[in-house]
C-alpha positions in Angstrom: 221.7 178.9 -46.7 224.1 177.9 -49.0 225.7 174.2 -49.0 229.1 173.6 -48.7 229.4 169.9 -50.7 232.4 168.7 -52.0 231.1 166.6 -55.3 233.2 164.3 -57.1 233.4 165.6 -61.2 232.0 162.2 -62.1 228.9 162.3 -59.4 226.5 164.0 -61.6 226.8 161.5 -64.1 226.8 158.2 -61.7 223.6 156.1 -62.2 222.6 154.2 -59.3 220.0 151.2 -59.1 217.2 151.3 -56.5 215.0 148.2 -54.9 212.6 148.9 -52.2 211.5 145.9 -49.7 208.2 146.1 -48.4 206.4 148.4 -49.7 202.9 147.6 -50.0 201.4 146.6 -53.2 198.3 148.6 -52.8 200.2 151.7 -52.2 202.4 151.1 -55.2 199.4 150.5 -57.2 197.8 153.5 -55.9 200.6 155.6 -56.4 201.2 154.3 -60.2 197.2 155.1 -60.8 197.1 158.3 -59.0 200.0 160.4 -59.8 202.4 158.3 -62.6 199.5 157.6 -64.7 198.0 160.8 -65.5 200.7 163.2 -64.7 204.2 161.0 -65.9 202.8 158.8 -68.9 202.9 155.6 -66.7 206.5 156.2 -66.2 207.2 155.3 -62.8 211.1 156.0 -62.9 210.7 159.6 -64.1 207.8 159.9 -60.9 210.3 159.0 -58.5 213.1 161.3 -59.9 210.6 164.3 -60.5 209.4 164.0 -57.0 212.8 163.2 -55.2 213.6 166.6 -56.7 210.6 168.3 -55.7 211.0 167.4 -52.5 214.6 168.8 -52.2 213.6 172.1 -54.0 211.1 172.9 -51.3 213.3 172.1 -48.4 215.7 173.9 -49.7 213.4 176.8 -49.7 211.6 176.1 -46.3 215.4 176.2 -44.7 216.4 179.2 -46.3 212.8 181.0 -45.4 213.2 179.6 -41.7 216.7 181.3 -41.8 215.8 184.5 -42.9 212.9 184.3 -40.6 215.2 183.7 -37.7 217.5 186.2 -38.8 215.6 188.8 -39.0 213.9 188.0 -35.6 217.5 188.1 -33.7 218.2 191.4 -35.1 214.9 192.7 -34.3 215.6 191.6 -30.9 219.3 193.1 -30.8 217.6 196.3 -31.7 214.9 196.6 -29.1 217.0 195.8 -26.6 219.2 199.0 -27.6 222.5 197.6 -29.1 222.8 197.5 -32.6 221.7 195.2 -35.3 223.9 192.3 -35.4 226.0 192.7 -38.9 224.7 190.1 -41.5 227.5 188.6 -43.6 
């Protein structure tokens, strides 16, 4: 499935600041021990951006593996039903 986005040219370069209200401190201090510790050097910013990506990546892939999935099922169905395959573009 391929996005249609319009991005502005100066998007990719545009910094943004982010607070979070309530989060609890034992989950933050949970999270810094368990996964920015040991796996990003203590730095928390680069934790958040890693995983905010990681997390797009693998929808990106479960959508495009559900639409293939789906896909293929409705022209498996189109062909047992005796018409022909619907015509993929």
């Amino acid at each position: 499935m391929k996005k249609n986005t319009a991005v502005l040219s100066t998007e990719n370069d545009l910094l943004v600041d982010l607070t979070f209200h309530n989060v609890p401190a034992s989950l933050l201090s949970e999270f810094a021990e368990k996964i920015v510790t040991p796996y990003y050097a203590g730095n928390i910013n680069a934790a958040i951006q890693d995983l905010m990506h990681k997390a797009l990546s693998e929808q990106d892939f479960i959508l495009s593996h559900i639409t293939h999935v789906r896909t293929k099922a409705a022209v498996l169905q189109q062909e047992s039903v005796g018409g022909e395959p619907a015509r993929l573009s």
